[in-house]
C-alpha positions as CSV (number, residue, x, y, z in Angstrom):
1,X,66.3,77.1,72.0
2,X,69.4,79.0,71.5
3,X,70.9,81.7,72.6
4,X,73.2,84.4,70.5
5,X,74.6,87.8,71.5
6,X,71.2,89.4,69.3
7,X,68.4,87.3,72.3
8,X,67.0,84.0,73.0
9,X,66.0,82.0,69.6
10,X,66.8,84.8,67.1
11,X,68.6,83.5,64.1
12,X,70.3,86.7,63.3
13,X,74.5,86.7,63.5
14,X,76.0,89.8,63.8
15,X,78.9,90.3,61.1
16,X,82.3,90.4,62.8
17,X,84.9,92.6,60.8
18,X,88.1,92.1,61.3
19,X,90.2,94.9,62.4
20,X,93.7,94.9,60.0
21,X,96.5,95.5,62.4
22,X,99.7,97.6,61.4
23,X,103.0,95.4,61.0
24,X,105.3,96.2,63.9
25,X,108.7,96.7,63.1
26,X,111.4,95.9,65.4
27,X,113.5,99.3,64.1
28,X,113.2,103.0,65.3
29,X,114.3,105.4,62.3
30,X,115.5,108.1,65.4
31,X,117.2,105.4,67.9
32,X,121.0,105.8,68.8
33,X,122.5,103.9,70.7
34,X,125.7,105.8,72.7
35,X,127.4,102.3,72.7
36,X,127.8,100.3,69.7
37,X,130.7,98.1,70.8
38,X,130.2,94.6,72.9
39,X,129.5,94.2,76.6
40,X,132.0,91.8,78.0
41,X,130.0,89.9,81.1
42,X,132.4,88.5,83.5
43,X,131.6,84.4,84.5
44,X,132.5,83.6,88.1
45,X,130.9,86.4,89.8
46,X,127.7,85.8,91.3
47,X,126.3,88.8,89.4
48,X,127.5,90.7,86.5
49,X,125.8,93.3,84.6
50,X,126.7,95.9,81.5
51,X,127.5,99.5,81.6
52,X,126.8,102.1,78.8
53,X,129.7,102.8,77.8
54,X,130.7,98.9,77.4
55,X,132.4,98.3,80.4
56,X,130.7,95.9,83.3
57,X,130.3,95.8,87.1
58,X,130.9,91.8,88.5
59,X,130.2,91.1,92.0
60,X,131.9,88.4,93.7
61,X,132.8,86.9,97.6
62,X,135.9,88.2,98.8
63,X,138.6,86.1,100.2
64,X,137.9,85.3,103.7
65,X,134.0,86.0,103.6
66,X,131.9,84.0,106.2
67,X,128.6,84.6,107.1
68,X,129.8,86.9,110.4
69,X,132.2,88.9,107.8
70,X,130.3,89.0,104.7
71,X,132.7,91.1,102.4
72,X,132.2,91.5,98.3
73,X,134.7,92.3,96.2
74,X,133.5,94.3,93.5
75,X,135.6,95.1,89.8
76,X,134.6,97.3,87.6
77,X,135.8,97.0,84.1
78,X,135.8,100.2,81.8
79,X,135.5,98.8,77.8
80,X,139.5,99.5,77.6
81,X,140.1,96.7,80.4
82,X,140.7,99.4,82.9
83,X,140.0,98.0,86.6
84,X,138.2,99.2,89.9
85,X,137.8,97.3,92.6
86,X,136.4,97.6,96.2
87,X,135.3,96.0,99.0
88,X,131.8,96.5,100.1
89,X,130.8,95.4,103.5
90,X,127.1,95.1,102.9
91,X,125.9,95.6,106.4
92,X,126.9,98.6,105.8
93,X,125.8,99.5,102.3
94,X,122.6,102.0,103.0
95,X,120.1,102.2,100.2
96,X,119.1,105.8,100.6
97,X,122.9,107.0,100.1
98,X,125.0,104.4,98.2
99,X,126.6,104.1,94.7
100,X,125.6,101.7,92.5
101,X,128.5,99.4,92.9
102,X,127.3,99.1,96.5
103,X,123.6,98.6,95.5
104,X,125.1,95.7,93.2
105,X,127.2,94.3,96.3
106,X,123.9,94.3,98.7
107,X,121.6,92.6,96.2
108,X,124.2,90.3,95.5
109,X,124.2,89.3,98.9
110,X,120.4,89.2,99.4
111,X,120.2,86.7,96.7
112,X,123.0,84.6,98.2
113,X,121.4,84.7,101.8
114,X,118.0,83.3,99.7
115,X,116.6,86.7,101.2
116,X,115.9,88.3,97.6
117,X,115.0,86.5,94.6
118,X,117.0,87.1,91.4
119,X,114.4,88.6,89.5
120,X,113.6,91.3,92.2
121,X,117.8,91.7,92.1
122,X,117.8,92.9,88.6
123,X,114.9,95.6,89.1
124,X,117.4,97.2,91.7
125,X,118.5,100.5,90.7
126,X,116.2,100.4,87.2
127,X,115.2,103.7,86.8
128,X,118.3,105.2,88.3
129,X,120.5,105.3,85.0
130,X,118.6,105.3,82.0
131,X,121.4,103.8,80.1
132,X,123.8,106.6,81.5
133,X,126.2,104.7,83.7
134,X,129.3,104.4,83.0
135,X,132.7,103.3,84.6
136,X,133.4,106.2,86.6
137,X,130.0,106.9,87.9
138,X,129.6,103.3,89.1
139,X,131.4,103.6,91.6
140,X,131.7,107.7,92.2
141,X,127.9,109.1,92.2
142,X,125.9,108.5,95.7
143,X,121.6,107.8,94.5
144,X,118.4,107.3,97.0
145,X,117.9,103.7,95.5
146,X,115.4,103.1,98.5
147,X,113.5,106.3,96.8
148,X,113.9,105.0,93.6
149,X,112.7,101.7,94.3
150,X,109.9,103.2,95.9
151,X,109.1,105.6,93.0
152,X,109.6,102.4,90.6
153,X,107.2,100.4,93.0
154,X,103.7,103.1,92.5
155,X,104.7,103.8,89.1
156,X,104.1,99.9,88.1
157,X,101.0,100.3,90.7
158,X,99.6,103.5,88.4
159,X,100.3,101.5,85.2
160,X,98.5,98.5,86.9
161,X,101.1,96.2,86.6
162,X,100.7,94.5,89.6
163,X,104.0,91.8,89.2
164,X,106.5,94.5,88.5
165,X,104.6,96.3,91.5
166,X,104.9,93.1,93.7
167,X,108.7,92.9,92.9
168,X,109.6,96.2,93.7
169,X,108.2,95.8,97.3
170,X,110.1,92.4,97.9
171,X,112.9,94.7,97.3
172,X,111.8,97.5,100.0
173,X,110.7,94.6,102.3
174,X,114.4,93.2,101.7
175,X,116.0,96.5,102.1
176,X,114.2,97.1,105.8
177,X,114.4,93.5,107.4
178,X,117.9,94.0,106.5
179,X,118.5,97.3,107.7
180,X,116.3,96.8,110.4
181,X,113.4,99.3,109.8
182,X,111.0,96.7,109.4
């Protein structure tokens, strides 16, 4: 006896026709890019990302940090090797109201403290620039990145994709143990 998707013992095969599939190009005849120069990363730091207009953010300990004074010394560097730098106390770094400079100085030490996951780290803030950023607004504009992450977190939900959704809400979970809401 056998058994085909036609019934039980019928010798018929149904012809399968293969759909042709269109050649996907990795180039977009309308895509600009604002930047077209190279995005020096910073080694050293325990994070360091791009900005739009070529510069980068690196996040590293500050001299004298401990775990009762945890302080991050944040530089930004704009493309022409101008330099900002601060120190973030991230205890007192608040998600709802903070620049992203900041945001970068909490994750930072999430991760560190093995209370974050890397992964989740780089999510922060995605969906806050859209390739915008640049060296002065790193460290200038105040966002809701609790908001954003929240927004991020039921947009991956709505498009069903249930790890990006799991990720964003290790990062709310993060953000209220360590701010205490949770």
């Amino acid at each position: 006896m056998s058994m085909n998707v036609n019934g039980i013992n019928n010798g018929a095969y149904m012809t399968v026709q293969k759909g042709r599939v269109p050649k996907l190009r990795n180039e977009s005849s309308n895509f600009q890019n604002s930047f077209n120069g190279v995005h020096t990363l910073v080694m050293g730091g325990l994070c360091s990302r791009g900005l739009a207009d070529g510069g980068c953010v690196t996040v590293y300990k500050a001299e004298g940090y401990s775990a009762e004074n945890p302080i991050m010394r944040v530089v930004t560097r704009a493309a022409d090797g101008q330099e900002h730098e601060q120190l973030i106390y991230p205890a007192k770094v608040d998600p709802a109201s903070a620049t992203r400079t900041e945001i970068d100085a909490l994750a930072a030490y999430l991760v560190d403290e093995k209370k974050l996951d890397g992964m989740a780290a780089l999510r922060i803030g995605a969906g806050a620039e859209k390739g915008t950023e640049s060296f002065s607004t790193a460290f200038a504009e105040k966002k809701n990145f609790y908001a954003i992450a929240e927004e991020m977190m039921k947009m991956q939900y709505e498009c069903r994709n249930l790890a990006g959704y799991a990720s964003y809400q290790k990062i709310l979970s993060a953000f209220d143990a360590f701010m205490d809401k949770g």
